[in-house]
C-alpha angles and dihedrals in degrees: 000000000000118000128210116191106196096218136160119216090236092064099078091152089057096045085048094051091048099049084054085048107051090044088055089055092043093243144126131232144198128209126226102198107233120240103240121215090252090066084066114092114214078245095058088036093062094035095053110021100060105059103079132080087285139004107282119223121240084255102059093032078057087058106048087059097053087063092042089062088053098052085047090047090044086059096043089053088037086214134118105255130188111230127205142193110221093249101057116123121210138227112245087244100039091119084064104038081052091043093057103043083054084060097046091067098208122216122222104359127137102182144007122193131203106187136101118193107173099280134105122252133206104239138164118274082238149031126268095185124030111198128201093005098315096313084117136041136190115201133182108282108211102165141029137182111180147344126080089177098124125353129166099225125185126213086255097053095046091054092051086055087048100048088049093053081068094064107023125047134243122284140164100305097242087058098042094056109030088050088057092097092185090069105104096216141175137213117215116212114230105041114251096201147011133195120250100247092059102055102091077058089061092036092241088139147357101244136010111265107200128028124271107239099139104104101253112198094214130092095009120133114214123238111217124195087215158008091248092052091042079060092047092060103031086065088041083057095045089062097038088062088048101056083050092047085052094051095057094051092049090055098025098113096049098034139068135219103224155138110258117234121254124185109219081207107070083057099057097099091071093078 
């Protein structure tokens, strides 16, 4: 399978870490160079940044590119990839479990994604895929929050996410993707993978290692020009809340609000 590592030329310490990361699991990389927030002119910035729930930073608006390049570069090799964000740390056995989800050959799925970040997800009852004898399991993922930090995508879910950037706008890239419904996608348990700046969360480790320059969506309060747009998104976000509210009623009777599992031990290597 195919790797793309989302990486700007300036972060030399992530590509580095990366590099130490992927020979000790015995894999190979790509990397999809980042768009920087120095790439966005003040005219795209106004034209794209200002259509979601809230303004996006350049940074997120960055971001949201980034993934866009690999959506467009999944379609082109007309392959399913795995994408990752350069702070994305790996399971110790990450080269079987993706090994083994290559052999399963799995029908109708758009995405699968392998990362856990302290929120609860909307997932099926039960699971759809069982992996190394049960040791992994893919469920039906209904319903996201946060975290693009590493996602399998097929050619057919990455067209999905491009032929709806023609009719909704950008938006963080979590949110963009995660709020596309038509995406058939997956949740592994355990988690195959956490971001860097969640693993003293999920005491992984004592202190963050590398700087967080990737947009996150979370945590972030919005800055508005004026009373009339604070109105604007206020209402964006308000249906946005509902669609979501609408989502969890609809699958409400196959499907489970949790945390998703994550073995402190496949991680162990990291220290």
């Amino acid at each position: 399978m195919k790797i793309l590592i989302i990486n700007l030329p300036a972060s030399i310490e992530r590509l580095h870490f990366q590099q130490k990361q992927f020979s000790k699991l015995g894999l190979v990389f790509e990397i999809l160079p980042a768009v920087s927030i120095i790439n966005i002119s003040e005219q795209q910035y106004q034209q794209q940044a200002f259509g979601w729930q809230r303004p996006l930073r350049k940074v997120e608006l960055a971001c949201f590119l980034s993934h866009k390049t690999a959506w467009e570069k999944v379609v082109e090799l007309n392959q399913p990839c795995l994408i990752l964000e350069d702070d994305a740390v790996l399971a110790k056995n990450s080269r079987e479990v993706l090994e083994n989800i290559e052999q399963q050959q799995l029908p109708d799925v758009d995405l699968i994604n392998l990362e856990v970040r302290s929120r609860k997800k909307i997932i099926s009852k039960q699971p759809k895929v069982r992996l190394l004898n049960g040791q992994f399991k893919l469920f039906e993922l209904y319903q996201e929050r946060t975290g693009t930090g590493g996602y399998m995508i097929y050619p057919s879910g990455a067209k999905k996410l491009l032929t709806r950037l023609q009719n909704v706008s950008t938006a963080p890239a979590d949110a963009f993707i995660f709020s596309d419904y038509s995406l058939n996608s997956l949740q592994i348990e355990p988690a195959l993978l956490i971001q860097e700046d969640q693993m003293v969360a999920y005491g992984l480790t004592d202190q963050l290692q590398l700087d967080s320059i990737i947009g996150r969506s979370e945590h972030h309060k919005p800055v508005y020009r004026n009373l009339s747009e604070k109105i604007l998104f206020k209402q964006r976000r308000l249906m946005g809340q509902l669609a979501m509210a609408i989502r969890y009623i609809q699958v409400m009777p196959k499907a489970e609000k949790r945390f998703i599992a994550l073995n402190k031990t496949d991680f162990d290597w990291v220290k």
